[in-house]
Each structure stands twice: as C-alpha cells, then as structure tokens.
C-alpha positions in Angstrom: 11.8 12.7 72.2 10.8 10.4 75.4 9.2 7.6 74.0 6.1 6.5 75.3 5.7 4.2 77.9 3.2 1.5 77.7 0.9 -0.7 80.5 -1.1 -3.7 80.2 -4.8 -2.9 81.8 -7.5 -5.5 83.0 -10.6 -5.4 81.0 -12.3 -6.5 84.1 -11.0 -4.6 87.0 -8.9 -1.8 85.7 -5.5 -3.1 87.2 -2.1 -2.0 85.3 0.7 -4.2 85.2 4.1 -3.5 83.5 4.1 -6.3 81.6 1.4 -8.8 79.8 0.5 -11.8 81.1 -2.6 -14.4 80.4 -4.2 -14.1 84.0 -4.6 -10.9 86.1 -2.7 -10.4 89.2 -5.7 -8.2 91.1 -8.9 -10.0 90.2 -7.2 -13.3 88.3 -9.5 -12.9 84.9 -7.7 -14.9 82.0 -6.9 -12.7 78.7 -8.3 -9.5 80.4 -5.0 -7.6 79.9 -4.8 -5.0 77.0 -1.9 -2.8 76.0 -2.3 1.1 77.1 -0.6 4.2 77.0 0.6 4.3 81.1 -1.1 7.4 82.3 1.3 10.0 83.3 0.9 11.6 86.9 -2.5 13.4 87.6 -2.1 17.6 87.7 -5.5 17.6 88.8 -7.5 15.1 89.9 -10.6 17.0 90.1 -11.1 16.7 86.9 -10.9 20.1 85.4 -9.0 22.1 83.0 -6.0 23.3 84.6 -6.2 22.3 88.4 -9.8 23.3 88.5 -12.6 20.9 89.7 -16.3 21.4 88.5 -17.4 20.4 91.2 -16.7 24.0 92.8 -15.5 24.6 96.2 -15.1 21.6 99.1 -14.8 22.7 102.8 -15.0 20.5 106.1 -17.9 21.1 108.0 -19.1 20.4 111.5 -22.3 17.6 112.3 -24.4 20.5 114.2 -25.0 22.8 111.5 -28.2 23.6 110.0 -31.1 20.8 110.5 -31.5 19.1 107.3 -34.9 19.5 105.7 -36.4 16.5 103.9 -35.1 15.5 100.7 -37.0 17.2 98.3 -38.0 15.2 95.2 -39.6 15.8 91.6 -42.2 13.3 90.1 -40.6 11.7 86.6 -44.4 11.4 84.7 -44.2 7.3 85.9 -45.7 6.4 89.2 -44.2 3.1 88.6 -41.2 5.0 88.3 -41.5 6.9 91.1 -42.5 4.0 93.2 -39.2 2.3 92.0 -37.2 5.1 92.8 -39.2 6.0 96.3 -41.1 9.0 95.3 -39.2 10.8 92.8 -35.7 12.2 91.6 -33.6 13.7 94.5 -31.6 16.9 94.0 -28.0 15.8 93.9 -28.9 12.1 93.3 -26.8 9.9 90.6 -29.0 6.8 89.4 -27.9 4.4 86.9 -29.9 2.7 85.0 -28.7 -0.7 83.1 -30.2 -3.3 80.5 -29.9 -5.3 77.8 -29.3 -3.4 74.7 -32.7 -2.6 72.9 -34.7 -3.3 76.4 -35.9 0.2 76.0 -33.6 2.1 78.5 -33.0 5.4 76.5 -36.6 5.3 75.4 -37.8 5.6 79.1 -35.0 7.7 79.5 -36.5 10.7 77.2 -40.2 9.9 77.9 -39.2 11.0 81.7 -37.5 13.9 80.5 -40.2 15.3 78.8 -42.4 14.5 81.7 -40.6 16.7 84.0 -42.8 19.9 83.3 -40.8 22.9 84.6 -37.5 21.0 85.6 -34.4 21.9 83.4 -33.1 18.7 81.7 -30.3 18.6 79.3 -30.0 15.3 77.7 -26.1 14.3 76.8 -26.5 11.8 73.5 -22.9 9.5 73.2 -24.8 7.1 70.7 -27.1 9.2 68.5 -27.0 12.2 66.6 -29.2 14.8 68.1 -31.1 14.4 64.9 -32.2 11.1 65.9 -33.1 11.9 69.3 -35.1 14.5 67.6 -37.0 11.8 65.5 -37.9 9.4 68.9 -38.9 12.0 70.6 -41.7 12.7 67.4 -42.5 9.2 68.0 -43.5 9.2 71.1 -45.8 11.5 71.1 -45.2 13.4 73.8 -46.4 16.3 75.5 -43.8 19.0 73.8 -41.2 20.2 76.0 -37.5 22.2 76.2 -35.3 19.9 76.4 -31.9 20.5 76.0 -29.8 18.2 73.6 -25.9 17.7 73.5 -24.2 15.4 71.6 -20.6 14.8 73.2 -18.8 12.3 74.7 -15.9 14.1 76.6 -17.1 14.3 80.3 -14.8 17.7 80.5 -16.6 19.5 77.6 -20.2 18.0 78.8 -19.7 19.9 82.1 -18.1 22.9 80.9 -21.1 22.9 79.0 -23.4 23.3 81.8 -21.2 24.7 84.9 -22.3 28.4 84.5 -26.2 27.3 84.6 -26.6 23.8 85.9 -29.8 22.1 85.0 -31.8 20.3 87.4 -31.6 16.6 85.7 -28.6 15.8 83.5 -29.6 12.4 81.5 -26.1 10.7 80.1 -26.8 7.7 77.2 -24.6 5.7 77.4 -21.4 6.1 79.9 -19.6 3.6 78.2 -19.4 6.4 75.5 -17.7 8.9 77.8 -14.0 9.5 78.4 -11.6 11.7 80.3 -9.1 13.8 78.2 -6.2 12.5 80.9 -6.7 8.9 80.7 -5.1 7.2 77.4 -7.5 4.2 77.7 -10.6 3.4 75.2 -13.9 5.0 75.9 -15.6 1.9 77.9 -12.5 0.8 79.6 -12.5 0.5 83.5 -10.4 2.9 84.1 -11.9 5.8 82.5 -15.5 4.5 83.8 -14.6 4.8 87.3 -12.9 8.1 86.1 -16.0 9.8 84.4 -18.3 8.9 87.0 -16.3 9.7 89.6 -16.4 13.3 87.8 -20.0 13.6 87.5 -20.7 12.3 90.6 -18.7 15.3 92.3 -20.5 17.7 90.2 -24.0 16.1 90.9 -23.1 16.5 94.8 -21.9 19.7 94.8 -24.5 21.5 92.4 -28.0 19.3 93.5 -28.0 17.6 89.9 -29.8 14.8 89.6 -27.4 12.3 87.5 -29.3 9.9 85.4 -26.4 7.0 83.8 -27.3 4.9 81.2 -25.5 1.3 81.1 -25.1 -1.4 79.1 -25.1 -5.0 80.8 -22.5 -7.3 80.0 -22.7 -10.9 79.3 -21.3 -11.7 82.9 -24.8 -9.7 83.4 -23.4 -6.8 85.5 -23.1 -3.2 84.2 -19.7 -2.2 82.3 -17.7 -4.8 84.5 -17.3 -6.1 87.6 -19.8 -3.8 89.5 -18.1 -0.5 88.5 -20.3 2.0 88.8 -22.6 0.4 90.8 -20.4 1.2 94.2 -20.2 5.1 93.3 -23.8 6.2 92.7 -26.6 5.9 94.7 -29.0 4.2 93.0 -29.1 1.2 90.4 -31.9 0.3 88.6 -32.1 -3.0 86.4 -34.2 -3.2 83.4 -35.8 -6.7 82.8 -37.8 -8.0 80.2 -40.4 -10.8 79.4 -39.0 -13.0 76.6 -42.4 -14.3 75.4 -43.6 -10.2 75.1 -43.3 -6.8 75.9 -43.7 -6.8 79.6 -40.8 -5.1 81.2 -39.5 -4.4 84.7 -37.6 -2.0 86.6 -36.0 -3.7 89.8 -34.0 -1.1 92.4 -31.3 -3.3 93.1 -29.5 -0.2 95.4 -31.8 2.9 96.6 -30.0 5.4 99.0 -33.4 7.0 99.1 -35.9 4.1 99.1 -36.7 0.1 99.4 -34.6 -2.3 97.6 -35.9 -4.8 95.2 -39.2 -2.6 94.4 -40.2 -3.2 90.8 -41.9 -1.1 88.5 -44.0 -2.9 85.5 -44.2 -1.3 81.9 -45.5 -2.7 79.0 -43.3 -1.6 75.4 -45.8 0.2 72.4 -45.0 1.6 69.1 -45.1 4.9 71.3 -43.5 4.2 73.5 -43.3 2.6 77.6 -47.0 2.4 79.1 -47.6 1.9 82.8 -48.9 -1.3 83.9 -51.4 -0.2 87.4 -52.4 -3.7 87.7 -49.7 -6.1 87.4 -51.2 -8.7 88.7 -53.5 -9.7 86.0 -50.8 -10.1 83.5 -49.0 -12.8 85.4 -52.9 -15.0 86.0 -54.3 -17.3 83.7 -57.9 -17.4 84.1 -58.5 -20.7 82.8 -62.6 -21.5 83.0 -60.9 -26.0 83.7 -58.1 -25.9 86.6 -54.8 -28.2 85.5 -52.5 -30.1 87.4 -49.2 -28.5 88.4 -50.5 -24.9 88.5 -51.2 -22.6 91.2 -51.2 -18.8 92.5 -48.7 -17.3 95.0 -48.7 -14.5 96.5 -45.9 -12.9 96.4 -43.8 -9.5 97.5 -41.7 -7.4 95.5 -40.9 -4.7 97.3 -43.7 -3.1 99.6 -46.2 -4.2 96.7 -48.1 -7.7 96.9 -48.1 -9.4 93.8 -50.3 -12.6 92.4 -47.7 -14.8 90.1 -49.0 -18.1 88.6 -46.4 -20.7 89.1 -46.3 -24.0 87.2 -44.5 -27.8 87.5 -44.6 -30.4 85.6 -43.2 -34.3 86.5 -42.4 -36.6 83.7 -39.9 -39.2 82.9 -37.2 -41.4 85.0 -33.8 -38.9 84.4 -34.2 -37.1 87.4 -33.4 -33.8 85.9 -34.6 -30.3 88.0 -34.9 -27.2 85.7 -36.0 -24.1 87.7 -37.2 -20.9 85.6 -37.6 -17.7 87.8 -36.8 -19.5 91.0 -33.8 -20.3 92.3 -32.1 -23.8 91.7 -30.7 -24.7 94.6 -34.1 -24.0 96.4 -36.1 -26.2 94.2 -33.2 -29.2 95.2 -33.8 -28.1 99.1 -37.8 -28.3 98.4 -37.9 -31.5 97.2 -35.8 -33.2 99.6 -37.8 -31.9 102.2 -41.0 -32.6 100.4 -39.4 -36.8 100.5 -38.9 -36.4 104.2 -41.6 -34.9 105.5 -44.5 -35.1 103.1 -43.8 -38.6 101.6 -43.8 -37.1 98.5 -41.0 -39.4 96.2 -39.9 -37.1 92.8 -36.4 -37.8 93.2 -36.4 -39.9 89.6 -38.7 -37.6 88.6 -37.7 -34.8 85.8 -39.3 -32.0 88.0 -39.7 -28.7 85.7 -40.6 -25.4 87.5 -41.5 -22.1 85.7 -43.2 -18.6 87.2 -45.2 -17.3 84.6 -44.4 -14.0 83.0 -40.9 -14.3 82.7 -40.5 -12.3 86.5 -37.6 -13.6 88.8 -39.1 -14.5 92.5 -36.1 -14.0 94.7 -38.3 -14.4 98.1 -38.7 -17.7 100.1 -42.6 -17.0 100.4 -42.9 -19.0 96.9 -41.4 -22.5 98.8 -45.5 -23.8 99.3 -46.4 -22.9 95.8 -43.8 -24.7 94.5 -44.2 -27.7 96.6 -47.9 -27.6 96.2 -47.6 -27.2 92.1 -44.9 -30.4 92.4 -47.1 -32.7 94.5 -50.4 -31.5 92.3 -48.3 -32.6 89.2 -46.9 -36.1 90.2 -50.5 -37.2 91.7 -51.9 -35.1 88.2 -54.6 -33.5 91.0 -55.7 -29.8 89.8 -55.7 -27.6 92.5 -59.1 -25.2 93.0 -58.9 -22.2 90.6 -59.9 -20.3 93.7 -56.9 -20.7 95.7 -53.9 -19.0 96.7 -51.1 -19.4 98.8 -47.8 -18.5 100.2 -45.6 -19.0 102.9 -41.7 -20.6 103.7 -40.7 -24.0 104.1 -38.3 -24.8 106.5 -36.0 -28.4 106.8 -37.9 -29.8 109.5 -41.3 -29.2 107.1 -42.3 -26.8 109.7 -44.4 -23.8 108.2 -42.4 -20.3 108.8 -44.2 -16.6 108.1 -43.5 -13.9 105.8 -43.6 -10.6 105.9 -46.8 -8.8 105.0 -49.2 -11.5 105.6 -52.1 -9.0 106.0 -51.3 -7.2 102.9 -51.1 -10.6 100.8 -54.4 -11.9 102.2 -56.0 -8.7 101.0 -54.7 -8.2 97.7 -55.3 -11.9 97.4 -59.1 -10.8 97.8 -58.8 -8.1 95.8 -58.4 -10.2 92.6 -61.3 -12.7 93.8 -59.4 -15.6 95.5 -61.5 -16.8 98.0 -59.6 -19.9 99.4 -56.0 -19.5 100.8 -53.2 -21.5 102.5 -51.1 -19.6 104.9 -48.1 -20.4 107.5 -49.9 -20.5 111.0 -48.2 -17.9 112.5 -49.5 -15.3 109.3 -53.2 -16.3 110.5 -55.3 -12.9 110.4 -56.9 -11.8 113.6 -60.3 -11.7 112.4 -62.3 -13.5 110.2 -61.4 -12.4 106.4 -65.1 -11.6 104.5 -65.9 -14.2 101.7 -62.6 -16.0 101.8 -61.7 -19.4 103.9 -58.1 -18.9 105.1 -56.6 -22.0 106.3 -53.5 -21.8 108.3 -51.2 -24.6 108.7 -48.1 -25.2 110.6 -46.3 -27.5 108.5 -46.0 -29.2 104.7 -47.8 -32.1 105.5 -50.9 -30.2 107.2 -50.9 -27.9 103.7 -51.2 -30.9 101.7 -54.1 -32.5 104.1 -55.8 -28.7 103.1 -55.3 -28.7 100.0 -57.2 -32.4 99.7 -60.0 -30.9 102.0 -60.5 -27.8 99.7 -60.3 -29.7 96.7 -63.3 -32.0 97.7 
C-alpha cells in the first residue's frame, strides 16, 4: 500500500512545507509548524459529496439586470444589537462574532434566536450537548420558541442537514469545532477554518442565510489566527468586557451593511444579557465634592455620543506613563505638547491615565480631556463637576474639531452638564439654553477657561 505522505502546517497561517523547520517560510512564526497528513488533490472543491456544491447552481450575470431592492433585514430582540449590526440581520449575510471565552457570546447567541419570532433558526452546537443547550435556554427565561438544535461538527453533514429546507438564520458555536471530511488537519487548524467557512459562506450567498459564527479570540487577541475568518465574512463583531463588572460591549470592527466601530452596551444577569439604553450613566461618577485629575469627555462611538469620565493622576520622580483605555503613544505626544505649548512640565512626573468603565476610546476627540485631567492633577486643582469637554490637540497646540459637535453639545445637555470646552471651529451657531459653551482655539486658551470657570 502507498504510504502516506506527510506535511508540516503553520499554526498561524496555514502554510505547508515539505519539511519541518523552527520558523515559517510564509508568515516567519517560530514553532508554528505541525506534522499533517498532506491533503491529496481536491475532487471537488465546492465542498460537497461527490462533485456537488451546496451552494446550488453559480451562473455569470450581467450589471443591468433587475434593480436591486433594499436589503431587507429582521430585528434580533436587541436594539443595541441591531444598532451594532445597522438595523438588523441581512438575508444572505455571514457575521462572526468573537470573545474571550465565558464573555457571554453563545449566551447572546441563543437569547437572539429566541427573539427572532417567526424566522426559522437552527442552532448548530460543536461544544454542548443539545441537552445543555436545552438547560440555558430554561435559564433564561425566555419567551418559548422553535428552535431547531443540531449537535454536529462536520460542516458537510450540518448542511446536508438543512439543504432541502434552509432556515432563515443558521447560528454555528464555535467554528473552531468544525471540520471538512477532505482536509486531514485538526478541527481548529487554519486550514480547515478557511475551509469551513469558505463552505458556509457559499451556501449563505446562494440560499439568503444569514450565517451567525461564533469565535474564540486568541491570546495574540485576534479570532482563530492571524485574521482568518475575518477577511471572508462580512461582518465582525468583538465582544468586550468590563474587568471590575458585568458591563459588556459589542464593537463592529467590519459591517458590509453599517458604521464601523458602533458599540452596543449590555450588562450580564443570572438570566441572562440586559440592554443598557443609557450608557452614559454607567461610565459618570456623580460625586457630590469634585477631585483633582477627573473630568467628562464627550465622546463618539460610532453615530452615538457618549459621556466617559476620564481620570490622571501625577506622582513621584520615575517618569513612568501608563495609559488604560487610551492609546500610549498618544498620551507621550500629549504631554510633549502640553511642555511646549502650555508650560505644563510632567516629564519626571509618573503620569497615570485611566477611562472609567473599562471601554477603549480609540478617537482623538479625548486629547483635551486628557490634557485637562493631567494639568488638574499636577496643580491638584478639581475641575467643576459641571463641565465637559472634547476636542483634538494638534502639535502646534492649536485646537482642531471633531465630528458631531452639535450632537456632543446636546447629549452633553441631556445629562445636565451645563459648562463645556469646545475646539473653536465646533462653536454652535446659536446660543445653547442653560449651558455656557466656551470655544477655544488652542491648549493654552482651554486652560485660561478652565481657570475662568473654576472661579
């Protein structure tokens, strides 16, 4: 008999090589290389048994056919969800949706299929016995529904299952469990990710399924390697938590049918993930005494203003800089210019910055917050508990806008702020009712405001 021939595969990016060898020759990962069974030529690579693809027929078609009507889309139960997702599943839409193991991903993940109401779900189980989906779903408590359970981890069998009557949402948790009966790799393995996905992506275009893939994130902190599966569907969704409590966040890090970088804010029961309509009160400390180093920004994630208390502290001669939801590198830009331009000296200073609530600000309209939290700390000055600000700091110190000024200002209001710092060119045409907006075009006229509103 032929003996089996044998390849060495990258954990990492799913290269074969003939031989072994401590670095990868693709992507150049040390000890990536495993020993596999070399795959032996594709018959079909559709997928299916036999030559046959489940993803039905393919034909070439011309760009003035039929007008294309709006995508249609079905609520999932969350408007957080939904706002993440931009209004809904899509028909024919493959969304993946990673986390840190025990985050709560399958548990949202059942909670919107039993939302769906008349929608068709089948929910594919790799992990659990359908007994124990059985049991979370009694947990939950809720609203009883008919939704279909599979435990199997063969993508071949899983659409078999379901290629005479397609449902409208297919749920799969987790794909790391899945594997394809012609690859001899592990389940997990980059090869036969790509592979599986690649399978049920066809079939969610060609039927109008909407594809829901759970994903475990690695501790590189991507999903099942070097952004796998993120390339082939359409949209990812990150999972984030609060480390001091049960606050968690859905981020839309790729949305072929809405904004990036929306979030979505739930908060983890013993039934379950609740919707959190008013995020902004979670991340504000309504202290009756202000403090030094401590002020509100706000901020924007996604189309959605959002008040985020932001905190520095300045002590000791090591000159260390520890930044906690903010970028690094920033903070080092910030206080350089801060020296410069607003005579402000914290270079032997340990400067510690952290945004309360544990949510990562990834927009430069937090630059003044930060400075302004920095310089209240050194001179240990509270700000006014009134006050809120944002806006972008440039190298020369000059004050540069941000998007959405007018819907900062008002939700700004909304939550009772009635004193606010602003770049210049983010001034409001009119006057604002019961607030005193102050806009300034640099660092150094901020920090003359901030010592006229804090007489």
């Amino acid at each position: 008999m032929a003996k089996d021939k044998r390849a060495y595969e990258c954990n990492d990016c799913g290269a074969q090589s003939p031989r072994w060898a401590g670095q990868c020759p693709q992507c150049g990962a040390w000890n990536s290389l495993v020993e596999v069974r070399a795959a032996a030529p594709a018959k079909a690579a559709a997928g299916g048994r036999g030559g046959r693809s489940w993803a039905g027929e393919s034909r070439i078609e011309t760009l003035r056919g039929p007008q294309a009507e709006p995508a249609q889309r079905w609520p999932t139960g969350f408007a957080e969800l939904d706002r993440v997702l931009g209004g809904g599943l899509v028909p024919g839409a493959v969304i993946l949706l990673g986390g840190d193991p025990g985050i709560g991903k399958s548990t949202l993940l059942l909670q919107l299929l039993l939302r769906l109401g008349e929608q068709r779900a089948v929910y594919v189980t790799g992990e659990e016995s359908v007994a124990q989906v059985r049991s979370r779903a009694q947990r939950l408590r809720e609203p009883e529904a008919d939704l279909e359970l599979l435990a199997e981890t063969e993508v071949e069998a899983i659409l078999g299952q379901i290629e005479a009557d397609p449902p409208a949402v297919l749920a799969i948790d987790s794909v790391q469990t899945l594997y394809a009966r012609e690859l001899p790799s592990a389940p997990g393995s980059v090869a036969q990710l790509r592979e599986c996905a690649a399978q049920l992506v066809r079939f969610a275009k060609q039927r109008g399924v909407a594809v829901l893939l759970v994903g475990h994130v690695t501790k590189e902190g991507v999903i099942a390697g070097p952004r796998v599966l993120e390339h082939m569907v359409d949209t990812v969704l990150y999972f984030e938590s609060d480390p001091a409590g049960r606050l968690r966040m859905i981020r839309a890090a790729k949305n072929r049918f809405g904004a990036v970088n929306e979030l979505g804010f739930f908060a983890m029961r013993d039934i379950g993930l609740q919707e959190v309509r008013n995020p902004s009160a979670i991340f504000l400390a309504r202290r009756p005494e202000p403090v030094p180093g401590s002020v509100v920004v706000v901020a924007r994630e996604g189309t959605r203003p959002l008040l985020i208390e932001v905190q520095a502290l300045t002590d000791g001669r090591g000159g260390r800089r520890v930044a906690v939801g903010v970028d690094g590198n920033r903070l080092m830009m910030l206080l350089a210019v801060m020296h410069r331009h607003g005579n402000i000296d914290a270079q032997d200073q340990d400067v510690f910055v952290n945004v309360v609530g544990g949510v990562q600000v990834r927009e430069t309209a937090l630059d003044l917050a930060v400075a302004l939290a920095i310089h209240s700390s050194l001179r240990d000055r509270p700000l006014p508990l009134e006050l809120a600000v944002f806006g972008e700091i440039g190298l020369a110190g000059e004050m540069r806008p941000v998007a959405g000024g007018e819907e900062r200002i008002a939700e700004a209001r909304k939550q009772g702020f009635s004193k606010l710092i602003i770049p210049q060119a983010n001034a409001p045409r009119g006057r604002v009712a019961g607030a005193q907006v102050v806009a300034v075009p640099s660092l150094a006229a901020a920090l003359e405001a901030v010592r006229d509103l804090s007489d």
